[in-house]
C-alpha positions in Angstrom: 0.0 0.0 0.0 1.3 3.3 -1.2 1.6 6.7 1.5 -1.4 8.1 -0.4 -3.6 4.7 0.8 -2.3 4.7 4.1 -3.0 8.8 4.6 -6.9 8.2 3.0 -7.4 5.3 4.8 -4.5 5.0 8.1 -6.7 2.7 10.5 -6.6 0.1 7.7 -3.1 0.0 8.0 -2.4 -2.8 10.5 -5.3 -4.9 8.2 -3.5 -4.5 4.9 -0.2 -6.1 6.5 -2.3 -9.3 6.2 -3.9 -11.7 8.8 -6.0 -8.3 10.5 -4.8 -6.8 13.3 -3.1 -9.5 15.1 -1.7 -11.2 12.4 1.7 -10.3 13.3 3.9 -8.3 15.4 4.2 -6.0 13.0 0.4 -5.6 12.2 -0.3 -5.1 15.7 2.1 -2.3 16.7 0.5 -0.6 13.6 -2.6 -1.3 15.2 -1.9 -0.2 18.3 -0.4 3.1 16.7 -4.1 3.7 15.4 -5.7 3.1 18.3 -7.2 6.3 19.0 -8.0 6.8 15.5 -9.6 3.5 15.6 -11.5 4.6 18.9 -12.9 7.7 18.0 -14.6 5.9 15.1 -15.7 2.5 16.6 -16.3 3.5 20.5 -19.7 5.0 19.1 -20.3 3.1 16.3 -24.4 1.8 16.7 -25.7 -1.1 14.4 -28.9 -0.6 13.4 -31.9 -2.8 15.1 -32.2 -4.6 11.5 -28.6 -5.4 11.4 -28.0 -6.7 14.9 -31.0 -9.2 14.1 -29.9 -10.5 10.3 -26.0 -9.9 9.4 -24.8 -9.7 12.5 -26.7 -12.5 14.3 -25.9 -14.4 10.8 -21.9 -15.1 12.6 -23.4 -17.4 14.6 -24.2 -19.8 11.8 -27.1 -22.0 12.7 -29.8 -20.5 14.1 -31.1 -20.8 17.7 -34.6 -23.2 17.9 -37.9 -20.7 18.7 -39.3 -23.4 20.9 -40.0 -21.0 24.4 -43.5 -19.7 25.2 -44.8 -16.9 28.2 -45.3 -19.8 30.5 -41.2 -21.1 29.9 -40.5 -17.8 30.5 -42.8 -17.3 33.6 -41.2 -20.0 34.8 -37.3 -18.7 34.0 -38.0 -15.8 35.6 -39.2 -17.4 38.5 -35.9 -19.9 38.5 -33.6 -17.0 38.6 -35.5 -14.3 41.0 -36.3 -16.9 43.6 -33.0 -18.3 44.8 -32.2 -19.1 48.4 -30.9 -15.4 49.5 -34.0 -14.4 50.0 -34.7 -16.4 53.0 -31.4 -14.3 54.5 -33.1 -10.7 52.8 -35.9 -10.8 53.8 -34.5 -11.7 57.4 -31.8 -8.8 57.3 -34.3 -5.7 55.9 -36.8 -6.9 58.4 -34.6 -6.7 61.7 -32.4 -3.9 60.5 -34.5 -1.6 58.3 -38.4 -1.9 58.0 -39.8 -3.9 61.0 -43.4 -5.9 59.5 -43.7 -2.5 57.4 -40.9 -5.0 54.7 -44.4 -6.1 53.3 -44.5 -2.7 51.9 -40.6 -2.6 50.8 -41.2 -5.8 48.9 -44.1 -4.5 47.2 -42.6 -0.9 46.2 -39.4 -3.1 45.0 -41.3 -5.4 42.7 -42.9 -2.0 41.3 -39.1 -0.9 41.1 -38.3 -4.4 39.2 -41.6 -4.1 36.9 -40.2 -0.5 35.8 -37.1 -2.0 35.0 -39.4 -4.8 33.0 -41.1 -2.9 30.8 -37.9 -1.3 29.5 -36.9 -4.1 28.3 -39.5 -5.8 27.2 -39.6 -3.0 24.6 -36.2 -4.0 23.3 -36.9 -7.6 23.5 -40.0 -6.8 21.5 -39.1 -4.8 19.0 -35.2 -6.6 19.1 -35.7 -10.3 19.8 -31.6 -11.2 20.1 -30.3 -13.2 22.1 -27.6 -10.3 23.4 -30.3 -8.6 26.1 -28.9 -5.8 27.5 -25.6 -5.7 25.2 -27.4 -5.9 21.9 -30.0 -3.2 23.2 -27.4 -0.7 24.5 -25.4 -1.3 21.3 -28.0 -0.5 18.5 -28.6 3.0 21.3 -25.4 3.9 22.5 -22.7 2.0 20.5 -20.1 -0.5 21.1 -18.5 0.8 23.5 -21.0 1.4 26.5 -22.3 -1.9 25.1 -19.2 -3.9 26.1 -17.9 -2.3 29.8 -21.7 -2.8 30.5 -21.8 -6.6 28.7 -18.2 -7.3 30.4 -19.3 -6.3 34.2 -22.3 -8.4 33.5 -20.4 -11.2 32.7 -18.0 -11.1 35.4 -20.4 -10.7 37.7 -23.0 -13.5 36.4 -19.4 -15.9 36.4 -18.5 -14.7 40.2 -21.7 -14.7 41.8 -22.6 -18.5 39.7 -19.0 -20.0 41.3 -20.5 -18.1 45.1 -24.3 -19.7 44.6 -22.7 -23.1 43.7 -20.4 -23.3 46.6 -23.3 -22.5 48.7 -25.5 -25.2 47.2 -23.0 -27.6 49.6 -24.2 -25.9 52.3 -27.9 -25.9 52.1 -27.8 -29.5 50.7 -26.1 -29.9 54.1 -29.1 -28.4 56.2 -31.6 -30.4 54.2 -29.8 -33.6 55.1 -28.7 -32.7 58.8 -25.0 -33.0 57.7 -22.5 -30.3 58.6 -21.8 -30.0 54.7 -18.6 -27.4 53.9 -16.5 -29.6 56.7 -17.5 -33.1 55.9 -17.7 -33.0 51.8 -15.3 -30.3 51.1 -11.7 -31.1 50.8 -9.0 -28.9 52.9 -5.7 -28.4 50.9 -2.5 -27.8 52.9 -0.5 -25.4 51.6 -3.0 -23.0 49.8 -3.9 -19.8 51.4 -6.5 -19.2 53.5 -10.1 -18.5 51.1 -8.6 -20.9 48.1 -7.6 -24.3 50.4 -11.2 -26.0 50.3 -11.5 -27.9 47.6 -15.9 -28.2 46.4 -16.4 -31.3 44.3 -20.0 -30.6 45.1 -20.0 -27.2 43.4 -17.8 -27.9 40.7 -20.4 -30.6 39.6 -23.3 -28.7 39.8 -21.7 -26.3 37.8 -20.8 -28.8 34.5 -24.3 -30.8 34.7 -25.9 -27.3 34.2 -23.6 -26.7 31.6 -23.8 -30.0 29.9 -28.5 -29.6 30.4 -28.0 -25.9 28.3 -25.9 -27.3 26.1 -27.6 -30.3 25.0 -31.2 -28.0 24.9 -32.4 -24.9 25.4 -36.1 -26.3 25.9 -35.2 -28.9 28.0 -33.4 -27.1 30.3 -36.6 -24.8 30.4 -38.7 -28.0 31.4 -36.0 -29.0 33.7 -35.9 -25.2 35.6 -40.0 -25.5 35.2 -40.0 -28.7 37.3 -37.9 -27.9 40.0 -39.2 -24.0 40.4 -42.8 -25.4 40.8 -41.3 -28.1 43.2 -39.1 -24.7 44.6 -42.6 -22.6 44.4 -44.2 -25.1 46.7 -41.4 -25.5 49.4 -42.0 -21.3 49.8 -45.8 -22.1 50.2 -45.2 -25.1 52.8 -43.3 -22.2 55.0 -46.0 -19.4 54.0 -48.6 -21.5 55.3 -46.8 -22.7 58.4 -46.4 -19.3 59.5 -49.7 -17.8 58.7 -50.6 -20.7 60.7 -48.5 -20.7 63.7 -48.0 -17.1 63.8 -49.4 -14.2 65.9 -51.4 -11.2 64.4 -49.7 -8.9 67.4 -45.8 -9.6 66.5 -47.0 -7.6 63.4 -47.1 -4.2 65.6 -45.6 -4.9 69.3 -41.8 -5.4 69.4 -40.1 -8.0 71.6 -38.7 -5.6 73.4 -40.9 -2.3 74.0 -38.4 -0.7 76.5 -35.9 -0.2 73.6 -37.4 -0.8 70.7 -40.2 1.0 68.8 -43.6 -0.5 68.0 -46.0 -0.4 65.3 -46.4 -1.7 61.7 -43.6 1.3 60.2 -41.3 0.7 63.8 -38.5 3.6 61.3 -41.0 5.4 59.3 -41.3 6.0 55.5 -37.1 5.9 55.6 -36.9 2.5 57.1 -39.5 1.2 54.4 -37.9 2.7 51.8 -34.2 1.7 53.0 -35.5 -1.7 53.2 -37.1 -1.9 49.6 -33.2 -0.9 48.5 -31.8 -4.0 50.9 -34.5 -6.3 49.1 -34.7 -5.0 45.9 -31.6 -7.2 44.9 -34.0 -10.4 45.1 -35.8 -9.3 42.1 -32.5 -9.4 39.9 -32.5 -12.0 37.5 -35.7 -11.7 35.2 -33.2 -9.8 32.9 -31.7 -13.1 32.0 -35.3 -13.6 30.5 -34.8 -11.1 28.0 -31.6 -13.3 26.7 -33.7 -15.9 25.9 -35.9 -13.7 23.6 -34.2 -15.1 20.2 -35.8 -18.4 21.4 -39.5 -17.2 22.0 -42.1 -18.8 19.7 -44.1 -15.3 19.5 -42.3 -12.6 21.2 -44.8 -10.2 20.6 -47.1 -12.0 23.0 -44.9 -14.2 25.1 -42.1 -11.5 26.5 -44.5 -8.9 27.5 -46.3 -12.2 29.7 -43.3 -13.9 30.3 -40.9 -10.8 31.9 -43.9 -9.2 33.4 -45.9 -11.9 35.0 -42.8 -13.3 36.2 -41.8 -10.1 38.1 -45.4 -10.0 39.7 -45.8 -13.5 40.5 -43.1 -12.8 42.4 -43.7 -9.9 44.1 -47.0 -11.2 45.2 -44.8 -14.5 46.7 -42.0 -12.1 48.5 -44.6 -9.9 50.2 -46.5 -13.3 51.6 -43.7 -14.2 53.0 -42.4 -11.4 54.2 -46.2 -11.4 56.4 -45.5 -14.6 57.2 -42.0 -14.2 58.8 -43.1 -11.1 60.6 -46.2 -13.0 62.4 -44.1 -15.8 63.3 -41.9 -13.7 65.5 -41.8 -9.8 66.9 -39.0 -8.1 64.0 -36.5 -7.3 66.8 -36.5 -10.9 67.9 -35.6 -12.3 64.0 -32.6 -13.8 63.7 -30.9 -11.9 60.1 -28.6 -14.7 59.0 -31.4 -17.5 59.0 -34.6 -15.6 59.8 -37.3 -18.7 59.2 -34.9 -21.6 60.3 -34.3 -19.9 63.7 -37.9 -19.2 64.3 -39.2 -22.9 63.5 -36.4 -23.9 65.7 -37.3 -22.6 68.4 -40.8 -23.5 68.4 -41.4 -27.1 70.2 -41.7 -30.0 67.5 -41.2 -27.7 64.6 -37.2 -27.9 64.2 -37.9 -30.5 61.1 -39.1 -27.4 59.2 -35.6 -26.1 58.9 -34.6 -28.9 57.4 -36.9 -28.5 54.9 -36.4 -24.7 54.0 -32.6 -26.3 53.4 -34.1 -28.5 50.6 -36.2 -25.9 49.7 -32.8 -23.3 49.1 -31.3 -25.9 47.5 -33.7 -26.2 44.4 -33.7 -22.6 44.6 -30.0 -22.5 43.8 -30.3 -25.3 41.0 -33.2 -22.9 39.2 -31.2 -19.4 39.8 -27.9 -21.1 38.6 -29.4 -22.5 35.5 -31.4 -19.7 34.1 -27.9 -17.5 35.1 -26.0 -19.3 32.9 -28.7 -19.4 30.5 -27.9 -16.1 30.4 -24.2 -15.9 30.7 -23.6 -17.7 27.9 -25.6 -15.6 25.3 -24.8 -12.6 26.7 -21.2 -13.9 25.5 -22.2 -15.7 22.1 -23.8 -12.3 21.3 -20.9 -10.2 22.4 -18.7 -12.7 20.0 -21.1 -12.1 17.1 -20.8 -8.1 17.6 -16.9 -8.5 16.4 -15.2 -7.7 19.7 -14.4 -10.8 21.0 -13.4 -13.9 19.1 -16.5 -15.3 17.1 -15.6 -19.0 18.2 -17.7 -18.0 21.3 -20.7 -17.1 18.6 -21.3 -20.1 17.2 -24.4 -22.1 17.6 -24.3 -25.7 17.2 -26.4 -26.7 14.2 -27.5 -29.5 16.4 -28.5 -28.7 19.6 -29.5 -24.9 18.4 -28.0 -24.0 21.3 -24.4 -21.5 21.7 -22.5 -24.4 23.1 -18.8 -23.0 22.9 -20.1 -19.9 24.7 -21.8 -22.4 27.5 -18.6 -24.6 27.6 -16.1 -22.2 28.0 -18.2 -20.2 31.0 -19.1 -23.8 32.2 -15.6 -24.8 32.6 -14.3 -21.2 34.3 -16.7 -21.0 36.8 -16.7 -24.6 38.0 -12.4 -23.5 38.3 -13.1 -20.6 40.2 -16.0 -23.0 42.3 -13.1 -25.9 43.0 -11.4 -23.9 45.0 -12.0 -20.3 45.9 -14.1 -19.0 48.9 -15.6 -16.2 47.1 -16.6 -13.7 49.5 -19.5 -12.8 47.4 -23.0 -12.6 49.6 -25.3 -15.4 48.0 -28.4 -13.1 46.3 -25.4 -10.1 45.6 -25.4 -9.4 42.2 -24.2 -5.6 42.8 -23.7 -2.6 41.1 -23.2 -3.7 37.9 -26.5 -5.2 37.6 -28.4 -1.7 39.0 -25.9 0.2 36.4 -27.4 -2.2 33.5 -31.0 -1.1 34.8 -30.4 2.3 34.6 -28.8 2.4 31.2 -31.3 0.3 29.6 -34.1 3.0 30.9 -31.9 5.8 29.7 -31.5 3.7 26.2 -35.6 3.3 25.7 -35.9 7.2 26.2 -33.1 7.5 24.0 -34.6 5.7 20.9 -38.1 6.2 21.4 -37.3 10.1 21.1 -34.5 10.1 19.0 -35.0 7.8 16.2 -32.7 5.8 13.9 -30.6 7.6 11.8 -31.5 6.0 8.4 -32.5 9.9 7.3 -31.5 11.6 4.0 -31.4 15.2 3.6 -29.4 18.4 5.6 -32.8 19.1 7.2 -33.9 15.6 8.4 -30.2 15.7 9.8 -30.3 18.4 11.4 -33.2 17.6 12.5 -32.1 14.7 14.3 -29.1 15.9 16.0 -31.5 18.6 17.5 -33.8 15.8 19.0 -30.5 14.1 20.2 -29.2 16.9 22.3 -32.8 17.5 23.5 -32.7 13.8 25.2 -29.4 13.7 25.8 -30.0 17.0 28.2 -32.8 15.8 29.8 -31.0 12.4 30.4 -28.3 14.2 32.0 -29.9 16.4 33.9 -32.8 14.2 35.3 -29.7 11.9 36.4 -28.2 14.8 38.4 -31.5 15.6 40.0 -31.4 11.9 40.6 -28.0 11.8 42.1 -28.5 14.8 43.6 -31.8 13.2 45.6 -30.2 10.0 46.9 -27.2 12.4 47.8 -29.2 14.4 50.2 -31.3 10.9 51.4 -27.8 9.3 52.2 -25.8 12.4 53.7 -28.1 15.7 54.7 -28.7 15.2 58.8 -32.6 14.4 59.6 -34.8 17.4 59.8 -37.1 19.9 58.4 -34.2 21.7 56.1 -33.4 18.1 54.5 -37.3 16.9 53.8 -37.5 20.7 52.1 -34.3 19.8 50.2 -35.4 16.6 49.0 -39.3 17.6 48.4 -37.5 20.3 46.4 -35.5 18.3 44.3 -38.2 15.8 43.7 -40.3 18.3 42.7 -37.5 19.7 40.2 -37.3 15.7 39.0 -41.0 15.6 38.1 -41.1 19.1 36.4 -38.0 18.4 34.2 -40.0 14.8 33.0 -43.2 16.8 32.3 -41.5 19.5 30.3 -39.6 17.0 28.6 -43.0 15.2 27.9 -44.8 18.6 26.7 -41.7 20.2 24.4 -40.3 17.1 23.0 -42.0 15.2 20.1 -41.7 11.3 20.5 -39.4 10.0 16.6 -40.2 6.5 16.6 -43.5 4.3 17.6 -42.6 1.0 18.4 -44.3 -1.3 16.3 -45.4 -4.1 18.5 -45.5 -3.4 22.3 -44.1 -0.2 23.9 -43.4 1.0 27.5 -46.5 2.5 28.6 -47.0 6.9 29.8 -43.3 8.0 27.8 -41.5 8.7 29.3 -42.5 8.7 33.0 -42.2 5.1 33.5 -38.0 5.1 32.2 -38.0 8.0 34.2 -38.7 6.8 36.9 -37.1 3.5 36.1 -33.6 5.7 35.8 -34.5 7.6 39.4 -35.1 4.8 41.8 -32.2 2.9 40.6 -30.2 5.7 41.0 -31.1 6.0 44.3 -31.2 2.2 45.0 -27.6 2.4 43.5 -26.7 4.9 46.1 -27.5 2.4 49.1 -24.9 -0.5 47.8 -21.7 -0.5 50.0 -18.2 0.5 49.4 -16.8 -3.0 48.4 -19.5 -3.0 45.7 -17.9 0.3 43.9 -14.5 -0.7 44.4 -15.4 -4.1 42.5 -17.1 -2.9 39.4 -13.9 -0.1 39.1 -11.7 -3.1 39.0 -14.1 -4.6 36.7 -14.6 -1.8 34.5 -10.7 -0.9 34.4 -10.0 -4.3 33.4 -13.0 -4.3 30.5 -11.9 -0.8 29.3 -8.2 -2.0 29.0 -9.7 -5.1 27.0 -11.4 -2.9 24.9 -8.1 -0.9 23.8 -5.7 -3.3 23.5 -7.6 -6.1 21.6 -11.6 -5.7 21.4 -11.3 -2.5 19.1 -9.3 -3.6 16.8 -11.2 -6.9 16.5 -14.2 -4.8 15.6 -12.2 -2.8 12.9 -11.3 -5.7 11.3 -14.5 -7.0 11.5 -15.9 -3.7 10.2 -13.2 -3.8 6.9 -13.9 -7.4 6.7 -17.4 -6.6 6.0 -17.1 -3.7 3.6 -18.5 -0.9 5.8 -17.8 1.1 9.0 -20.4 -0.5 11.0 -19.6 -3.9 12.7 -19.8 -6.7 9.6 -21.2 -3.8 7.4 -23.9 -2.8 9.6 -24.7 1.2 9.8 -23.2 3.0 12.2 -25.4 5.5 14.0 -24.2 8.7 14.9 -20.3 8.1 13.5 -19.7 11.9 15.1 -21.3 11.4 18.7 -18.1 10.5 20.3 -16.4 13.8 18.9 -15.8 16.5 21.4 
């Protein structure tokens, strides 16, 4: 190639040397000379919704079988929300936060979680792909937003998945009367403390998981529908035997009066609403729902049903037994680690129930770790497709339908990180990253639904279009700030009158800015099939609360998704963008495999 190619065309440079990018050396210091060349054109770069569903899921070869319906999806939802940390939630936000008023956290949580639901059921709708969050945020924001949010997801699906299966050998252990971690897992002399117990249990939990998705994606949704219904029915049993044995009074007198206060709200509106944060993270999971939407028979029908019923099935579930826990005993006598097992244990003749909440926990770790790793692993076979990770991971096998390198090779790693290391990872704690997902995938429906695609011709449609962009992209920003600033003043302004004023204030500034938005701001696009209902109050508010729910996680939390999101972005510069630009030249056009890119100027300054 002559100086005048390389000046016309100087992020092709490392491709012409032969083999891409990475094909020597040589081509890879010249692509690493380009690479902010290469960033400020890629980083942005959206495909359109039409591309992300034909060419690009086209790298994946065979296609994935439509054989799911609402009620596989009902029951996938179900299999991933209701795992066994709830049992230890709903203890912990009823002694520390709510009192009996965590009835009424549980309920404004699954509203919380519904929110979230409908944003992306729109996507899932409109999108069916098998990417979920990655392929929505990639067609809105661009590729690279798409994959720091994709990688945390990933990382945190593969830590928490190793955590949950670990923990498996401990409930399996209740539900047999067997003091499980010390009696089936193996010490190792010589390792350091946290990685010397070797869990054979886990480890095979984890690959005959992985070997039921590979094999079939609809019998591992009959397998997950058996055992939730089974898992379902354990939660009933203890329902009943506490509406049963319980007392109407331990729903408003304390234990202990003297030091204690009484009543159904013992904290107040703060204590409800601090415990609806501390529960909130046992809705997480009907997300991996929306994964599954390239295998839905009729997704205009079945996702709406499937993501939403699941969410308020269970809602309706979570707030029984929250009722039931806080009649059994008074909220400052309930023990936070193991709320229900402590309270039947104490009650003459009633110490078998325990046992039985242990089997119970343990079906509800087999259902949340298979429809996880459902997930996982087309969250990944997506992400390969997209052109910024290797596109072995893509393939589907002609088959089983199914991604099976993607499911393999997170199989495998996780049951490694299972053998031997004592993650100290709580058992329901999928953290920030999971709340950052939410709020980007309400920002992204707002986004698209007043912005548009940018298949336009003409200087006036486009200037048209960049003026509606900047119009959402200031009200996104700003309502954000209002939103920060709100759980700000919640978290760190002392109690009193000048702190309610502050945060009336600001939530009055929160509503005004989404009903001028609302009144000024014509919607660009109708969504064909099924669209999130009042635009754009419901993102709105979608973005708000998990803002503020964001603003309740711990320290460790934000320390963990900096590492992870150093470590992604790094990724990304060093390999994933130049993967995509040689994808992109590969396919004959800027977008990834020839696909459109969206707004090639919104990452210029």
């Amino acid at each position: 190639m002559d100086k005048a190619a390389l000046v016309a065309d100087p992020g092709g440079a490392a491709s012409a040397a032969g083999g891409g990018s990475f094909g020597s050396l040589r081509a890879y210091g010249l692509a690493l000379a380009q690479t902010p060349r290469r960033l400020a054109r890629r980083a942005c770069a959206a495909t359109a919704a039409g591309e992300e569903m034909n060419r690009v899921r086209a790298r994946s070869g065979a296609r994935m079988a439509r054989a799911l319906r609402w009620w596989d999806l009902v029951g996938l939802g179900l299999g991933g929300m209701v795992g066994a940390g709830v049992f230890v939630t709903t203890g912990r936000a009823t002694r520390l936060y709510a009192g009996p008023g965590v009835v009424v956290s549980y309920a404004i949580a699954g509203l919380c979680a519904l929110l979230s639901a409908f944003c992306y059921t729109e996507f899932a709708v409109d999108m069916p792909v098998a990417g979920g969050a990655f392929s929505y945020l990639r067609v809105t924001f661009g590729e690279f937003a798409a994959f720091l949010t994709g990688a945390n997801l990933i990382m945190e699906y593969v830590f928490s998945n190793a955590a949950v299966a670990r923990s498996f050998t401990a409930y399996l252990g209740t539900a047999v009367g067997v003091d499980a971690p010390s009696k089936w897992r193996i010490p190792v002399p010589g390792l350091p403390e946290g990685f010397n117990q070797v869990d054979l249990v886990a480890v095979g939990v984890i690959l005959l998981i992985s070997v039921c998705i590979c094999y079939s994606t609809k019998e591992s949704s009959w397998v997950n529908l058996v055992l939730t219904i089974v898992h379902v029915g354990f939660i009933l049993f203890v329902i009943g035997m506490g509406f049963k044995h319980g007392d109407k009074r331990n729903l408003t007198h304390p234990a202990d009066p003297v030091h204690n206060p009484g009543g159904f709200f013992p904290h107040g509106a703060a204590g409800v609403f601090d415990g609806a944060a501390a529960v909130y993270l046992s809705y997480i999971g009907y997300d991996a729902v929306s994964t599954m939407a390239e295998e839905v028979e009729r997704p205009a029908t079945d996702i709406p049903a499937g993501v939403s019923g699941s969410v308020v099935v269970v809602t309706a579930l979570y707030c029984l037994m929250a009722a039931s826990m806080s009649m059994l005993l008074p909220y400052d006598a309930i023990d936070p680690e193991a709320p229900f097992s402590g309270a039947f244990k104490g009650m003459k003749g009633k110490a078998w129930v325990s046992n039985v909440i242990g089997a119970g926990a343990s079906l509800g770790i087999l259902t949340s770790l298979m429809v996880a790793m459902l997930g996982q692993a087309r969250y990944l076979c997506v992400i390969g497709r997209s052109g910024v990770m290797p596109a072995w991971l893509a393939r589907v096998n002609p088959r089983t339908a199914t991604p099976v390198n993607a499911s393999a090779f997170l199989g495998v790693f996780t049951a490694a990180l299972a053998l031997f290391t004592d993650l100290d990872v709580l058992l329901n704690l999928v953290s920030i990253g999971t709340l950052f997902v939410f709020y980007m995938v309400a920002n992204a429906v707002v986004y698209r639904r007043y912005v548009g695609d940018t298949d336009i011709s003409g200087a006036e449609h486009h200037h048209h279009h960049h003026q509606q962009r900047n119009r959402a992209l200031a009200f996104l920003g700003g309502f954000s700030l209002l939103a920060v600033s709100f759980t700000a003043a919640w978290q760190l302004a002392p109690a009193g009158a000048a702190r309610s004023g502050l945060l009336a204030a600001l939530a009055a500034a929160a509503v005004g800015a989404v009903a001028a938005f609302q009144a000024l701001v014509p919607q660009a696009r109708a969504p064909e099939l099924w669209g999130v209902p009042v635009m754009p109050w419901v993102p709105a508010a979608s973005v708000f609360l998990n803002v503020f729910l964001l603003g309740s996680l711990d320290k460790p939390s934000y320390v963990r998704f900096g590492v992870f999101s150093a470590a992604a972005v790094l990724v990304y510069v060093l390999y994933s963008v130049h993967a995509s630009h040689d994808a992109a030249e590969e396919g004959g056009g800027s977008g990834g495999g020839g696909a459109k890119v969206q707004d090639d100027d919104g990452c210029k300054v």
